[in-house]
Phi, psi and omega in degrees: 000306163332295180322290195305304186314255262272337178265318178309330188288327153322273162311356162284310199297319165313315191276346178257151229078325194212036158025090176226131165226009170223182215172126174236119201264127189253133140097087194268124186189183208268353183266336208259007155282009196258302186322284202307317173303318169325273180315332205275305192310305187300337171091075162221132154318093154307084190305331191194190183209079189268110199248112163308330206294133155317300166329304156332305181312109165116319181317160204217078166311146208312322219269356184166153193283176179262149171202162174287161187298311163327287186319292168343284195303332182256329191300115225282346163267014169230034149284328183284042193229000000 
């Protein structure tokens, strides 16, 4: 419980540093609910979760949908962010 505060707390500090208000969290794996909880905590928008694995490709995860890392990179809504 601590960790996730001490990481949220983190990633609050970050996102008012570059007025970041949306995130796109890379490489969706068995480690990546502690970053995506971070980011949820912190009040920032997960536009996506951008993955190579095919097991991913199309899901539409609690926190945000999965894309190839390529999709991520052209997809225009999240090219504004």
């Amino acid at each position: 419980m601590f960790e996730l505060q001490r990481q949220a707390d983190a990633v609050a500090a970050w996102s008012s540093e570059y007025r970041a208000s949306r995130v796109l969290v890379a490489d969706f794996g068995k480690n990546s609910t502690r970053p995506i909880s971070g980011c949820q905590r912190a009040g920032l928008n997960i536009a996506a979760i951008a993955d190579n694995a095919p097991a991913f490709t199309g899901m539409c995860l609690p926190a945000a949908p999965a894309v190839f890392d390529d999709a991520a990179a052209m997809h225009p809504e999240l090219r504004r962010m």
